[in-house]
N, C-alpha and C positions, 0 to 999 in steps of 0.2 A: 372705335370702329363700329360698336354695337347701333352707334347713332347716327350714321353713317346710311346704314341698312335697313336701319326705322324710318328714315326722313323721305327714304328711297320711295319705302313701301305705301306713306302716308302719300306721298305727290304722288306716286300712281293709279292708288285708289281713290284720289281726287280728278285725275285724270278719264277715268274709265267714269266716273261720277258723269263725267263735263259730257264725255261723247257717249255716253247714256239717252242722258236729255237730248242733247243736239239731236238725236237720233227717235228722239219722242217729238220734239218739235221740227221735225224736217230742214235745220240747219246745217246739215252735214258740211256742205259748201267753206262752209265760214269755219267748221271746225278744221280740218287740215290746212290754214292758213294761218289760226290761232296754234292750235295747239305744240306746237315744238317750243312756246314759251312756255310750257309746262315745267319743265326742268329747274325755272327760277323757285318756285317753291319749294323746289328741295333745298336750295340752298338756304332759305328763308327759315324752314321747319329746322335745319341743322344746328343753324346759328340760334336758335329758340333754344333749340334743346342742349346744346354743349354749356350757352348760359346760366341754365338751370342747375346742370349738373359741376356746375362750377360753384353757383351759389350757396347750394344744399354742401358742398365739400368745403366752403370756406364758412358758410354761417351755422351750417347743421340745420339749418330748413330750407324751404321754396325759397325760389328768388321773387322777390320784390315784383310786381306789377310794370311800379315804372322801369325797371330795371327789362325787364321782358321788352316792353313799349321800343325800348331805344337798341335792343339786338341789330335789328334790321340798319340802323344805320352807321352801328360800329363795325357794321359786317360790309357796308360800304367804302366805311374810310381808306383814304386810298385808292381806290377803285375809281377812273375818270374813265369818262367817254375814251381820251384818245389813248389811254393805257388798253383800252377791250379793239379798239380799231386793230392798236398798232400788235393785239393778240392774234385776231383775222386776219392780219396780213401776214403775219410770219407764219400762221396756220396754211397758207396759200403759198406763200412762198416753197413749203416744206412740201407739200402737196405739188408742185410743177415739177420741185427738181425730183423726187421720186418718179412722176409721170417722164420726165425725159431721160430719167436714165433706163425708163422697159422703153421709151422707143428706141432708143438706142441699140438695147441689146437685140427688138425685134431688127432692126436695121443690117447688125452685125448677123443676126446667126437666119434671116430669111432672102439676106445676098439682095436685096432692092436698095436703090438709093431712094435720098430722100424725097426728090422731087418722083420718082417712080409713085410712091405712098401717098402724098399729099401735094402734088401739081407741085407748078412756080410757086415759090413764094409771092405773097402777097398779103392784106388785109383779114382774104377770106382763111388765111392760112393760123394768121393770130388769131381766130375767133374761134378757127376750130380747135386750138391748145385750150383757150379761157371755155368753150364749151366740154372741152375731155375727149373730146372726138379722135379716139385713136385707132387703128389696124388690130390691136390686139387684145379691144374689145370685141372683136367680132367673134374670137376665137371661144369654145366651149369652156373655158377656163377663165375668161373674161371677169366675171362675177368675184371670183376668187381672188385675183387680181386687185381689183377695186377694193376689194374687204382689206388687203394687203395695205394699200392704198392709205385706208382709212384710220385703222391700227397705228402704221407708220406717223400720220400726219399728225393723231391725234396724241401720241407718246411725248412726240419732240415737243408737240405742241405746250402737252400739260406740264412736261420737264421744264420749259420756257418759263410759265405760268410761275409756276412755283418758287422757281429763283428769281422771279423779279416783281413778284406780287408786295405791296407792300401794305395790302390788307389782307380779307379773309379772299385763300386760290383760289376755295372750293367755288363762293360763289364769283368769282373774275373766272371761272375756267367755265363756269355753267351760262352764265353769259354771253363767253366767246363761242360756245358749244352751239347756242339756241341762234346764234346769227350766222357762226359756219353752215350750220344744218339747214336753212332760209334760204342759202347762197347758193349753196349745193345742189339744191331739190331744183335748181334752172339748168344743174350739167349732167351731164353722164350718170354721175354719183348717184342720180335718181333711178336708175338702173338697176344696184345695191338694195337701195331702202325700198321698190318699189318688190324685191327679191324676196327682203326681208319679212315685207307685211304680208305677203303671199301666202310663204310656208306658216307664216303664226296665225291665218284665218283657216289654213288648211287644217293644223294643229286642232285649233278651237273646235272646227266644224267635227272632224272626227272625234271630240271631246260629248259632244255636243252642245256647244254653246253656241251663238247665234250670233250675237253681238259682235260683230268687227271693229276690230280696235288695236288690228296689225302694226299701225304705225307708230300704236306706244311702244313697240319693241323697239324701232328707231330712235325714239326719243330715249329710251332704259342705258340704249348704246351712249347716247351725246352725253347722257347724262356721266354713266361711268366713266366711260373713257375721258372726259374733258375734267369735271368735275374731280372725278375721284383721283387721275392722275394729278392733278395739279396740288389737291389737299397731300397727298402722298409725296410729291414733290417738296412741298415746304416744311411737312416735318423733316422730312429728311435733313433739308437745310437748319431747321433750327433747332434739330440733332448735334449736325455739326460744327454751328456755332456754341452750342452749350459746353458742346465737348472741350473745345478750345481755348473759353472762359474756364472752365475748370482747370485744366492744365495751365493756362497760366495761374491763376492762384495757388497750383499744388508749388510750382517753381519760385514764387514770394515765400 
């Protein structure tokens, strides 16, 4: 776990590094459309360092150079394009049916039907679901909601991840994380993150810091929740498979 919360720290402070500069060179632009891939190098610095510390406990020193070199792709294996798709899609999936089951309830306990809320159905009716456009965003509680949302989506999400990951979760959950969060920033959800960088420049300011860089709080979010739930996920699983291997040999 300790490496875990070092990889964390080191991709953040490479983070605040990047929109430092940007922010010396009047890129800013470009930085909030790059930056949410920031969370891949935590995954990158983890698989770095868990190696090492495998190395050092099986050789009693550092790991090997080349052995270092090749982390990043054994932290791949396994890991395809349509394996991280088909992670977004079930990420969205999980994300609708929570969103329809608060319209629902808005439906059930504010006595409007549906067409009342959102007209006829029609096209513009599906766009306004794929964009999050609901009635009970509007509501002062909204935000809280979404955070709900978000929690939800990204739990089932990383539970997913983890039992069906057949490489490294952490980095297939950081992945699916860095392209939810891309996908998101065009619905509602932007709502949330837009909340989030708010109160952490407000935080700062009162700090006195100066430097805005509210949106690596959203990224800290993608990162744990996707990332760390997924890594959490497959130990779990390969808890339970250990266990099982063992019990059966106690029964031989």
């Amino acid at each position: 776990m300790g490496n875990l919360f070092l990889s964390f720290t080191i991709a953040i402070g490479s983070a605040i590094g990047f929109v430092a500069a940007s922010r010396a060179l009047d890129l800013e632009f470009y930085t909030n459309k790059v930056i949410p891939l920031v969370p891949i190098l935590y995954a990158i610095v983890y698989e770095v360092l868990e190696r090492r510390k495998k190395g050092r406990s099986q050789r009693g020193g550092p790991l090997p150079k080349e052995e270092t070199k090749t982390a990043l792709a054994d932290a791949e294996a396994g890991i395809t394009s349509g394996k991280v798709i088909t992670d977004v899609a079930v990420s969205f999936v999980v994300k609708f049916s929570v969103e329809l089951f608060l319209v629902a309830l808005f439906i059930r306990y504010s006595g409007q039907s549906f067409s009342d809320i959102y007209g006829t159905f029609s096209i513009e009716t599906v766009s306004a679901f794929l964009r999050g456009e609901h009635p009970w965003l509007i509501a002062h509680d909204g935000v809280y909601l979404l955070a709900l949302v978000a929690i939800i989506t990204s739990f089932v999400t990383g539970s997913w991840i983890g039992h069906t990951s057949k490489g490294n979760a952490i980095l297939e959950g950081v992945f699916a994380g860095a392209a939810v969060t891309l996908i998101n920033s065009m619905t509602t959800m932007l709502i949330l993150y837009r909340t989030m960088e708010d109160a952490t420049v407000r935080l700062a300011d009162s700090m006195g810091y100066v430097m805005r860089a509210g949106f690596l709080v959203v990224i800290g979010v993608q990162v744990l929740l996707y990332g760390l739930w997924s890594g959490l996920a497959q130990m779990a699983k390969q808890d339970r498979e250990a266990g099982k291997k063992g019990a059966k040999k106690a029964k031989k």
